[in-house]
C-alpha positions in Angstrom: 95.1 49.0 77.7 98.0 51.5 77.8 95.4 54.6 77.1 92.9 53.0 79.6 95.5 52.9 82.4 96.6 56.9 81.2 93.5 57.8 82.1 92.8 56.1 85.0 95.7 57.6 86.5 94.7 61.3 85.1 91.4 61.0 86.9 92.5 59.4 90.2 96.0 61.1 90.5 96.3 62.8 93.4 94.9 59.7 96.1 96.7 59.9 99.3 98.2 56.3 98.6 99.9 54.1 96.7 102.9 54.1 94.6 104.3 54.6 91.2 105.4 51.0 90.9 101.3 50.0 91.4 100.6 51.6 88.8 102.8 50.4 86.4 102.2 47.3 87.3 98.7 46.8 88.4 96.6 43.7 89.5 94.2 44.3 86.8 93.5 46.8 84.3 91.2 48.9 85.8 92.4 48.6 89.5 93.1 52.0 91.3 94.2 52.2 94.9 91.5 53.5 97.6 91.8 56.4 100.2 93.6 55.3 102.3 92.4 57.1 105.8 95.6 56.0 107.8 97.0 58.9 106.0 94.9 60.9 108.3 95.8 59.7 112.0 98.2 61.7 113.1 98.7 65.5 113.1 102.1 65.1 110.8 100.0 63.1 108.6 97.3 65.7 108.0 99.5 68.3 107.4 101.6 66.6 105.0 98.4 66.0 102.7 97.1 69.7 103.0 100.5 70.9 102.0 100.6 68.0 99.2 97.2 69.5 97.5 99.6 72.4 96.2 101.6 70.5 94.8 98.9 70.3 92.4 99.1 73.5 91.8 102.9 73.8 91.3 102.9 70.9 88.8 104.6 71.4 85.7 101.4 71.5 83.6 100.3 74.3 85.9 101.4 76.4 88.1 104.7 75.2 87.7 104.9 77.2 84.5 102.9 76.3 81.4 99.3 77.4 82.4 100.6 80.7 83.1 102.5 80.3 79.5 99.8 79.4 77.4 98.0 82.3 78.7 100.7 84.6 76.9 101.6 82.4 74.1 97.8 83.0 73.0 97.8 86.6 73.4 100.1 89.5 71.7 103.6 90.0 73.0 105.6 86.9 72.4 107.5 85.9 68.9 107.9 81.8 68.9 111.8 81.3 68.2 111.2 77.5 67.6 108.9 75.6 66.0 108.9 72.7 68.8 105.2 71.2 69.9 106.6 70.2 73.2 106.9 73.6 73.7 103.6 75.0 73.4 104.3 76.0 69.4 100.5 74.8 68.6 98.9 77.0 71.2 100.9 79.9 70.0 99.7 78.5 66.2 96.2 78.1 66.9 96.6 74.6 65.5 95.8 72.4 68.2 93.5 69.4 68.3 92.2 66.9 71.2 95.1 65.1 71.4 97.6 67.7 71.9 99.6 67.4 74.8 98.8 71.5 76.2 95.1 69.8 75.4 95.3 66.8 77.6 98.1 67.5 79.7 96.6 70.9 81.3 93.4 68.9 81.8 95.0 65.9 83.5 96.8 68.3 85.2 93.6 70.4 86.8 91.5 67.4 87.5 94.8 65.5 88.6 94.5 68.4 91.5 90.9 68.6 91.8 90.4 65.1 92.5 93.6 65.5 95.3 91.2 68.0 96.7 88.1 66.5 97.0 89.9 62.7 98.6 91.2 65.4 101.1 88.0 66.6 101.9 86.3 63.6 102.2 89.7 62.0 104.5 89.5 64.9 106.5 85.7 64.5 107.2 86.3 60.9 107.8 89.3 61.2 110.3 91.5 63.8 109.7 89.1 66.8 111.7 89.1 64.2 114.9 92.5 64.5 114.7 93.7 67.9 114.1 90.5 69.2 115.9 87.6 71.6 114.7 88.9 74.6 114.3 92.3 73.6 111.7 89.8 71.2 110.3 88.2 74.4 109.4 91.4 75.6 107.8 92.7 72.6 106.1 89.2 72.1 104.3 88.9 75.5 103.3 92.7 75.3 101.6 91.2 72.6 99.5 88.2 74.3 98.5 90.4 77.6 97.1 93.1 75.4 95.4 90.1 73.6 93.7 88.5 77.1 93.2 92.0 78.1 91.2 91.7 74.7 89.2 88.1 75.2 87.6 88.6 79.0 87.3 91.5 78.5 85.7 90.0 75.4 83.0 87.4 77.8 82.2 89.9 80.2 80.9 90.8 77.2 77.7 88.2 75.1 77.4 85.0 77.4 78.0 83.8 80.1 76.4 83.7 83.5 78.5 80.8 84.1 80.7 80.2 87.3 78.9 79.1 84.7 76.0 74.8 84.3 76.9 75.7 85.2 80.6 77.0 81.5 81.5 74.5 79.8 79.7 77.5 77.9 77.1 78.8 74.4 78.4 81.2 74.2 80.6 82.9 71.8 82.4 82.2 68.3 84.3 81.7 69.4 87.8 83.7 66.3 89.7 82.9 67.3 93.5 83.6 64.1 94.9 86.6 62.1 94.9 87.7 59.0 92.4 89.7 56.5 94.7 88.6 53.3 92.4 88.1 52.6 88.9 84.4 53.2 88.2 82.1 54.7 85.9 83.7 58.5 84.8 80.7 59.6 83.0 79.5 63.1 83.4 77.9 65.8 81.6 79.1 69.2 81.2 77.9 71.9 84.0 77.2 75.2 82.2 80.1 78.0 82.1 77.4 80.0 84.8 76.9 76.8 87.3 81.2 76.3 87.1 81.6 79.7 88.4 79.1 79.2 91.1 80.3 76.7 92.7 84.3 78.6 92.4 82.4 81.4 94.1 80.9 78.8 96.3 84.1 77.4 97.2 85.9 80.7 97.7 82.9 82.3 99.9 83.3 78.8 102.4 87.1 79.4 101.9 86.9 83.1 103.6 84.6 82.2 106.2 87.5 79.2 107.2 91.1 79.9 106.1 92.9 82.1 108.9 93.7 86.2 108.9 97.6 85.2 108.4 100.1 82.5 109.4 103.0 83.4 111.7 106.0 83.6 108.5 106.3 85.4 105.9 106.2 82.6 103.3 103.5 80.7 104.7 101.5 83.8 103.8 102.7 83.9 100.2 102.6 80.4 99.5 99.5 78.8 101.5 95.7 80.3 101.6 94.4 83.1 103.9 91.7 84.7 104.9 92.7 87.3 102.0 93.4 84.7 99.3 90.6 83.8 99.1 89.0 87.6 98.7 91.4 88.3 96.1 90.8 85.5 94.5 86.6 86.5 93.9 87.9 89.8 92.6 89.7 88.2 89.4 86.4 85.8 89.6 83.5 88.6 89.3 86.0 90.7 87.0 85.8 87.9 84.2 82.2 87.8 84.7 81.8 91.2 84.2 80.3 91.7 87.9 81.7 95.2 88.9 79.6 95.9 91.9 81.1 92.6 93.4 84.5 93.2 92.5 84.1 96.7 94.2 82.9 95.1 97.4 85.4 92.3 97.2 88.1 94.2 97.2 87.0 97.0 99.2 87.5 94.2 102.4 91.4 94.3 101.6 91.5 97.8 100.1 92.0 101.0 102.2 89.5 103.9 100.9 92.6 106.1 100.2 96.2 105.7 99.0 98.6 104.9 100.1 96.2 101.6 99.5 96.9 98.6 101.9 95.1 95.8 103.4 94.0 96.8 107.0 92.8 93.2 108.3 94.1 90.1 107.9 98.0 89.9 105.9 99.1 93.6 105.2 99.1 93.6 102.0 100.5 96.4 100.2 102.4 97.3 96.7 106.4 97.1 96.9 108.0 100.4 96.6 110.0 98.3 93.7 108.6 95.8 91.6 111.7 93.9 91.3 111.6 93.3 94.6 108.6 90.4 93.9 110.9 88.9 91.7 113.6 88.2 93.8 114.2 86.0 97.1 112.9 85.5 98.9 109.6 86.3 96.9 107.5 87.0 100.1 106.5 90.4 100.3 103.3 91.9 101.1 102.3 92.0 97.2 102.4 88.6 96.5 99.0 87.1 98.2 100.2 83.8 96.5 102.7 82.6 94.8 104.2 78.9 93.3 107.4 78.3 95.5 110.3 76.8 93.8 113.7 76.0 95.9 117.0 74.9 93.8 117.8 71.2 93.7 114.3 70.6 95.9 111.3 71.8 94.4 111.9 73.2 90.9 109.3 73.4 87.8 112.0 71.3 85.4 113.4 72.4 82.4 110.5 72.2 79.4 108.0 73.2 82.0 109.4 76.1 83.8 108.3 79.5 82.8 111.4 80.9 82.9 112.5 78.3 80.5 110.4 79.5 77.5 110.8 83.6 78.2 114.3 83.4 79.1 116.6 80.5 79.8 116.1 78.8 76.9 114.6 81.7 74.7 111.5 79.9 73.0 109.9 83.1 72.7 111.2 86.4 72.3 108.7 89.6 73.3 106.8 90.8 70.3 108.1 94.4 68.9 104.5 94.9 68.3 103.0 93.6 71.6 103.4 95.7 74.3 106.6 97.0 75.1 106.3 99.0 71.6 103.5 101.1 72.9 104.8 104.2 73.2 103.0 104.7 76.9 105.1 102.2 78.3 108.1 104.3 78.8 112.1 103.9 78.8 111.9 105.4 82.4 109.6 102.2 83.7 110.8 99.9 86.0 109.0 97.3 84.7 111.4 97.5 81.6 114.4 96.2 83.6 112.9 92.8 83.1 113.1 92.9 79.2 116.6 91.8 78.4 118.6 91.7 75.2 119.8 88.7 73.7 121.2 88.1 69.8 119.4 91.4 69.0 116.4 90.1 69.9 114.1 91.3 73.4 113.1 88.5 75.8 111.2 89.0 79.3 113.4 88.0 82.1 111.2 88.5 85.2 112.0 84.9 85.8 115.7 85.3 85.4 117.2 81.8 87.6 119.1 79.6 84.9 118.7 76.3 83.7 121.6 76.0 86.5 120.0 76.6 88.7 116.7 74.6 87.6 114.3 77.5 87.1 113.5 77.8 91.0 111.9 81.2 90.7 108.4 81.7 92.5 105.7 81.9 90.0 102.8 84.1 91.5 99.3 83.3 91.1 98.1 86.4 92.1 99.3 89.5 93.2 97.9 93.2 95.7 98.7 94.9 92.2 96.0 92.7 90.3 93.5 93.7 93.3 93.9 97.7 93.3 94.0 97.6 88.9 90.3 94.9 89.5 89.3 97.3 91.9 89.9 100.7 89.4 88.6 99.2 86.9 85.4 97.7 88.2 84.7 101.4 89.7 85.2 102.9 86.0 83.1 100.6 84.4 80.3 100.3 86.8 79.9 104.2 87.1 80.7 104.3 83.3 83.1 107.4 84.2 86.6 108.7 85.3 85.7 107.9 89.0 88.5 109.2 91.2 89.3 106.9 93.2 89.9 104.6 90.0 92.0 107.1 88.9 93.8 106.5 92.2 94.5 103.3 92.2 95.7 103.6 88.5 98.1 106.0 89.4 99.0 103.8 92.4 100.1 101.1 89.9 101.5 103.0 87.3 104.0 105.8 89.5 105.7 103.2 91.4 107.1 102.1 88.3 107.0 105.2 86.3 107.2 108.5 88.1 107.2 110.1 85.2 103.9 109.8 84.6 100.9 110.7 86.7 97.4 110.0 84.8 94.7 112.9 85.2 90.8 113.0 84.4 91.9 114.9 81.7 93.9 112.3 80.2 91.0 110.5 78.9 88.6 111.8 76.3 86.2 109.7 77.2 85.4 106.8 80.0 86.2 104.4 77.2 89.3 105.5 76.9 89.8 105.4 80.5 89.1 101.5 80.6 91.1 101.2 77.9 93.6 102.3 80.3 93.4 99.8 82.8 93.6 96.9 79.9 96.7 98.4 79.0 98.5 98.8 82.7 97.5 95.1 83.4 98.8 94.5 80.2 101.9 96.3 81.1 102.0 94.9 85.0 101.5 91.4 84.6 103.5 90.8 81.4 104.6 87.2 81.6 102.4 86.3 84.4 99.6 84.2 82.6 96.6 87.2 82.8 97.2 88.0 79.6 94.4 85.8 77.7 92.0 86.0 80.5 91.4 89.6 80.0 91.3 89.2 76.1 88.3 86.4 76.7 86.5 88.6 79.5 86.1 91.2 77.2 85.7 89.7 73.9 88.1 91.3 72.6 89.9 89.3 69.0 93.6 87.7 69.7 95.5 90.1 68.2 98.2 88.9 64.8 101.5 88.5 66.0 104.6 86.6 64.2 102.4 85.3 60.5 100.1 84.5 62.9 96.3 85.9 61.9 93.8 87.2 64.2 91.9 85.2 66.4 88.2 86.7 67.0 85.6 85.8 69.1 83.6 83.9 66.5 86.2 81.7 65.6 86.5 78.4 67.1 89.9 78.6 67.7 88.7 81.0 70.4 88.4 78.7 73.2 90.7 75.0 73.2 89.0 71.8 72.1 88.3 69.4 75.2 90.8 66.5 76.0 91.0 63.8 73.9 91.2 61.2 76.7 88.3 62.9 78.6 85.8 62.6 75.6 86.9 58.8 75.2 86.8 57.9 78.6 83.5 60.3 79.3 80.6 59.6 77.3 78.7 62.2 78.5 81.2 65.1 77.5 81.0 66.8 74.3 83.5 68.7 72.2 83.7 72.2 72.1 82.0 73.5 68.7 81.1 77.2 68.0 
């Protein structure tokens, strides 16, 4: 019974009602409390359930800090300094199995949100648009539909193999569209990986068309949807599908033609003279398009959750010698190296440097302008197969803000090749620490590096991708593990 009422709550987490105690102590085992539409009668009410859906994404299993660490602990440039599952140690082994909790707990986590998202939708076309009116209707819905954009983008990067892999054809996910308010029947087959990313694409496209240009503070335009969002958001879509012409005309909405670049409609985005500065309060510059807010002794990630906990308060894992910051490109003079720090000999990342003190209440971004202009280059390289110019631009644009020292010409690269190569490495370089890490390793195809006694992970291996939850293929009898 206790495993049935797990799941139950993992499925249909996120309804607009009912309490903790409820569930603990239910009126029968399979009982789950309904949407509850006076949660939708009055303005207040609305607003507090749009803003609740990212909580979803801040949760600890996600945005809150350990989706963005799994992506790196997979990858090349951490060292584990303990040997502690809770921590994530069997994603950074390879060793983990359907019951582990980054399995299941990620999983719950995503679908937790995804499920908020669609009870929203349907409350809002129930009640909550008569209330509020048309037009934020519009904008409330269309916040839901990127959030649950972000949540199956963002399963696909575990539990899917990359679209690259027979062009989508390879299962995917369950494709839950409509909300789970009472205990029912959860069977449903897995979507392909290419019908998954259609209906993200679907939900970002309705999400442009809705959200608004910009909000009238600073933080409500880093940490709620836009017009922009939602644009930037396709470009990190179509670059893991290896679509460059849509990338290019993505990001050529919120992308001036020449440098200095900026967004010219909607919020101005633009790069920070100093990347520090989108590490430090109060996070809301015009780089950060959107980013996890967390306030001390309010809203904070907690301790075994928060990123900054496993790169730097606590020290989990150290930055690989061998990742990295030991390529010799990425130079003493960079200013992205202020956020390696020292400690016991040893090199750990401290671009989210708040203390267990102060309970880890740095912003974690989801994504960034920076990540934009580097999509952008590198979608213009690849889909004119050369050392186009304005890539080159935008390169530069990334890498001399941080490192004046260096200014990249055509005739630093042999060959185009060589030149994409580049743009790996900056992202590599750029986003350190910031969960984008793995992503770009599965879009490519490219093996999982050996760090730490840990062997190389390639492609054909079925530690590639994670196995599916444990509760999902007991609960779901249509769903199928993954096997390569």
């Amino acid at each position: 019974m206790k495993k049935r009422l797990i799941y139950i709550t993992l499925i249909a987490a996120g309804m607009l009602a009912g309490c903790q105690k409820e569930l603990l102590t239910p009126a029968s085992e399979t009982a789950v409390a309904t949407l509850d539409l006076a949660q939708f009668s009055t303005v207040l009410r609305v607003q507090g359930q749009v803003l609740g859906l990212y909580a979803g994404l801040r949760a600890g299993d996600f945005y809150g800090g350990r989706y963005p660490v799994y992506n790196e602990l997979r990858a090349d440039n951490y060292i584990a300094q303990s040997s502690n599952s809770v921590t994530a140690y069997q994603t950074y082994m390879y060793t983990l199995g359907n019951g582990a909790q980054e399995v299941t707990g990620f999983w719950g986590s995503a679908y937790n949100t995804i499920n908020r998202c669609n009870l929203f939708i349907e409350g809002m076309a129930a009640k909550g648009t008569g209330v509020v009116g048309d037009a934020v209707g519009k904008n409330y819905v269309a916040e839901a539909k990127l959030v649950r954009a972000i949540c199956y983008y963002s399963l696909l990067q575990l539990y899917a193999r990359p679209f690259y892999d027979g062009q989508g054809s390879k299962p995917g996910l369950p494709l839950r569209l409509t909300g789970n308010s009472v205990a029912g029947n959860y069977d449903l087959a897995r979507s392909t990986v290419a019908q998954v990313y259609t209906q993200v694409l679907k939900d970002l496209n309705e999400a442009e068309t809705d959200l608004p240009l910009t909000y009238t503070t600073a933080v409500n335009n880093t940490i709620r949807a836009h017009r922009n969002t939602a644009i930037a958001f396709k470009t990190r879509v179509y670059l893991s599908m290896q679509r460059y012409t849509d990338v290019i005309t993505e990001a050529n909405k919120i992308v001036s033609t020449a440098g200095p670049f900026t967004a010219t409609t909607g919020v101005a985005h633009a790069l920070q003279a100093d990347i520090t500065n989108v590490f430090k309060t109060p996070y809301t510059t015009t780089e950060s398009i959107l980013s996890m807010p967390f306030v001390n002794g309010t809203e904070n990630a907690g301790g075994q959750s928060a990123i900054g906990s496993y790169f730097f308060g606590t020290k989990l894992y150290s930055l690989n010698p061998d990742g990295i910051i030991g390529d010799a490109t990425f130079k003493a003079a960079d200013k992205r190296r202020s956020f390696i720090t020292l400690s016991g000999g040893l090199p750990y990342m401290s671009k989210f440097p708040t203390l267990p003190a102060a309970n880890f209440a740095d912003y974690v971004p989801v994504i960034r302008y920076a990540e934009v202009l580097l999509s952008l280059g590198e979608a213009l390289a690849r889909s004119t197969n050369s050392v186009d110019a304005k890539a080159l631009a935008l390169l530069n644009a990334v890498r001399t803000r941080s490192d004046a020292t260096t200014v990249f010409t055509a005739a630093s690269f042999a060959t185009p090749s060589a030149f994409f190569d580049a743009f790996v490495k900056e992202r590599n370089i750029e986003f350190l620490g910031e969960g984008l890490r793995t992503p770009d390793i599965l879009r490519l195809g490219l093996t999982f590096p050996a760090r730490g006694g840990v062997a190389a992970v390639p492609p054909t291996s079925s530690q590639y991708i994670w196995p599916i939850s444990g509760t999902e293929l007991l609960y779901n009898k249509l769903m199928t593990d993954n096997t390569n």
